[in-house]
C-alpha positions as CSV (number, residue, x, y, z in Angstrom):
1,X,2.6,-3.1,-4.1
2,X,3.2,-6.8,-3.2
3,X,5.8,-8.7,-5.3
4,X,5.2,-12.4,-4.4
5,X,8.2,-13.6,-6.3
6,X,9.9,-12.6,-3.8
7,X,7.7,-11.8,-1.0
8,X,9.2,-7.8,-1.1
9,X,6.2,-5.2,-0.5
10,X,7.1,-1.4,-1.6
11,X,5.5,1.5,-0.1
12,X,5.9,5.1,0.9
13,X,7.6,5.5,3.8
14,X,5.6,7.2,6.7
15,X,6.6,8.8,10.5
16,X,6.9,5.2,12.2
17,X,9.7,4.3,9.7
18,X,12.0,7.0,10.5
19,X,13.8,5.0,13.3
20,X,14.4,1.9,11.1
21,X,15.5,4.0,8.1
22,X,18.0,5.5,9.5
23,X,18.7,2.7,11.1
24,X,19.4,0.7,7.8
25,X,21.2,3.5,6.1
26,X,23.7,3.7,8.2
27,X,24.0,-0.1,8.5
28,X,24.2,-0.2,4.8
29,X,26.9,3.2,4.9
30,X,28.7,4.0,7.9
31,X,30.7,1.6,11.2
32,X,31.6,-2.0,11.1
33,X,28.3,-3.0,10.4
34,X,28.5,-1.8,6.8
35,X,31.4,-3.9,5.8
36,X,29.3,-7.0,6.0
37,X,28.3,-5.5,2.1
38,X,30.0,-4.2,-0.3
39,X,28.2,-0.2,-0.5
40,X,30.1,0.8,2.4
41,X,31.9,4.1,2.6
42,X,33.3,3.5,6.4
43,X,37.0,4.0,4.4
44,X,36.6,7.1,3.0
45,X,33.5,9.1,5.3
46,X,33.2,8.8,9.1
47,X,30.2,10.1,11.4
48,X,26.6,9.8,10.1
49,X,25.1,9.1,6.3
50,X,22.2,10.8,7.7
51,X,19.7,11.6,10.9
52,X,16.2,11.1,11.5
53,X,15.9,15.1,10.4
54,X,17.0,14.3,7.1
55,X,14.6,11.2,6.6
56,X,11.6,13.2,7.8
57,X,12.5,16.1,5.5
58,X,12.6,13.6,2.7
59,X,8.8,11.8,3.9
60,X,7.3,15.0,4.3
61,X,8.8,16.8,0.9
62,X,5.7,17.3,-1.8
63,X,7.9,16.3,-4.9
64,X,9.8,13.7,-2.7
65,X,8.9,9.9,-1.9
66,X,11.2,7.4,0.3
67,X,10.5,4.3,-1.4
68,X,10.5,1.8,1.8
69,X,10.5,-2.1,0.9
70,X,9.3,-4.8,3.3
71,X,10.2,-8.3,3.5
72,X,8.5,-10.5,6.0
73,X,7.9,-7.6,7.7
74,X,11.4,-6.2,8.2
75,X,12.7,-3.0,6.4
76,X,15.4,-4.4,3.8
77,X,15.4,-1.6,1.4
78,X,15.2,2.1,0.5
79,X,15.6,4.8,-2.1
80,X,14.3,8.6,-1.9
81,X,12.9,9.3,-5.5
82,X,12.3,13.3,-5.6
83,X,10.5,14.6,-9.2
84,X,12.4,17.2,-11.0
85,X,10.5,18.5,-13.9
86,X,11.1,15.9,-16.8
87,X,13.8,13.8,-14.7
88,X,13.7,12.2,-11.2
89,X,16.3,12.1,-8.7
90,X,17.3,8.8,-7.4
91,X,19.2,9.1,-3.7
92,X,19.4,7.4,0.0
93,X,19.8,4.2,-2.1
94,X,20.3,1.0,0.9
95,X,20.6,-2.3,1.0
96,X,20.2,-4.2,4.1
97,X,24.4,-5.7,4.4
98,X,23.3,-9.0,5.1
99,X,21.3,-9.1,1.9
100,X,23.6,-7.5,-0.5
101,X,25.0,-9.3,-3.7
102,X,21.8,-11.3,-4.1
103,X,20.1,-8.9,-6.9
104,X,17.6,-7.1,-4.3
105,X,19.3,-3.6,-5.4
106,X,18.9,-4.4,-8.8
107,X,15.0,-5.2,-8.0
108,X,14.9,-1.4,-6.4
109,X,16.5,0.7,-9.0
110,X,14.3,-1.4,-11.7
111,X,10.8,-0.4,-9.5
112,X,12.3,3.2,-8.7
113,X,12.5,3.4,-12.3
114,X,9.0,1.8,-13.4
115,X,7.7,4.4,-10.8
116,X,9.3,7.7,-12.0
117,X,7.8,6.9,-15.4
118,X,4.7,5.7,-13.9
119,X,3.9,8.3,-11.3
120,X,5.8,11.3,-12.7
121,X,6.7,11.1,-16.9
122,X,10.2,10.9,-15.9
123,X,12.4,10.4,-18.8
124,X,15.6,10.2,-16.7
125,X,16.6,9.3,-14.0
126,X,19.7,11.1,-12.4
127,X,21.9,10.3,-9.3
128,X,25.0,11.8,-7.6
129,X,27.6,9.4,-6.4
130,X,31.0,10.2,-4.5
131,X,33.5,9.8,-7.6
132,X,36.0,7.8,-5.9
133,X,33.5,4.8,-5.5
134,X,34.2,3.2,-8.7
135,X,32.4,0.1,-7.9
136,X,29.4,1.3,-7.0
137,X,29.9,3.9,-10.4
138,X,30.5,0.1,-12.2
139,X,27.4,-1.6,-10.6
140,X,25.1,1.6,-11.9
141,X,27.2,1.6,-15.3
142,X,25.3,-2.4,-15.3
143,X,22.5,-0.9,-14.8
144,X,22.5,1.6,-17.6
145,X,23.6,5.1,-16.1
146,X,26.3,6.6,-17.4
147,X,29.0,9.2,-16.1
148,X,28.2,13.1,-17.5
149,X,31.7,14.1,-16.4
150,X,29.7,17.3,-14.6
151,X,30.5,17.3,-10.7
152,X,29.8,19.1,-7.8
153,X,31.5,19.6,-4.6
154,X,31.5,17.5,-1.3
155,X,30.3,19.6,1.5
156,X,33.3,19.4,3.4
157,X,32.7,20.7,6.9
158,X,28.8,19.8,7.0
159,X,28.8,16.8,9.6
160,X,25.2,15.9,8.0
161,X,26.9,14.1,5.5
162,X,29.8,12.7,7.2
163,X,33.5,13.4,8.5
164,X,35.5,12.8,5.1
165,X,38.8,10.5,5.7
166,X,40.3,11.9,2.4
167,X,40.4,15.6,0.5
168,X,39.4,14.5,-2.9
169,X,35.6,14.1,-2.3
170,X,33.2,14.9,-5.0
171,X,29.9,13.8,-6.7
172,X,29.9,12.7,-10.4
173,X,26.1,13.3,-11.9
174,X,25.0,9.7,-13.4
175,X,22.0,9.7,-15.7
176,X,20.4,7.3,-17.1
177,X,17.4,7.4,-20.1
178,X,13.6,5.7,-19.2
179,X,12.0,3.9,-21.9
């Protein structure tokens, strides 16, 4: 789908766009490169946010999508969007650093929404984000999730999903109702 109010395009990711996904989720996550926006967890998790395994598992998943958006031709966005019965799971949200802070995530989450209801009869949409990140918890509180209180442990010692720099790691479920 083409949004020419902004010249983004949104579209399933496919094989090719491994490389440039992980790519940008790291960028957006992990190493120097992330601190040029404000999503990154370089303080708290070292090592990888995630390897081209983990993308392809995503792409090729039959209740999974990786939502891949374009602009002028260049990979600027993601989010995985995985249907779970009457909810969808939003996840592998990223932002390309440079072009943080200027309302494209908030264009993301909206279409990410509009498509669970559309594609699936979501009528939530649920997340898991590392509990100490309290301004990303604040940006998705603006957005109309909401903390459940209900967590689940870090998988400390799994270098999938980073070397933790701290032993208080966890991930707080954030839900959020679909009109």
């Amino acid at each position: 789908m083409d949004t020419p109010a902004t010249g983004l395009t949104f579209r399933d990711a496919t094989d090719g766009d491994v490389d440039a996904l992980v790519a940008l989720i790291e960028s957006a996550y992990r190493g120097d490169s992330s601190r040029a926006g404000w999503t990154t967890e370089a303080d708290i998790l070292e090592g990888q946010r995630i390897d081209p395994e983990g993308v392809l598992e995503v792409i090729k998943s039959p209740d999974s999508r990786l939502l891949t958006v374009e602009q002028e031709g260049r990979v600027v966005a993601c989010c995985q969007l995985e249907h779970r019965g009457d909810h969808a799971y939003f996840g592998l949200f990223a932002v390309s650093p440079s072009l943080q802070g200027a309302g494209l995530g908030k264009t993301v989450i909206a279409e990410a929404e509009r498509q669970a209801r559309q594609t699936w009869g979501a009528t939530e949409m649920h997340m898991t984000v590392i509990s100490v990140r309290d301004d990303l918890i604040a940006w998705y509180e603006r957005r109309g999730y909401r903390r459940t209180g209900r967590m689940t442990p870090f998988p400390y010692g799994d270098e999938r999903f980073g070397i933790p720099q701290r032993d208080d790691l966890q991930f707080d479920l954030l839900v959020k109702k679909l009109a």
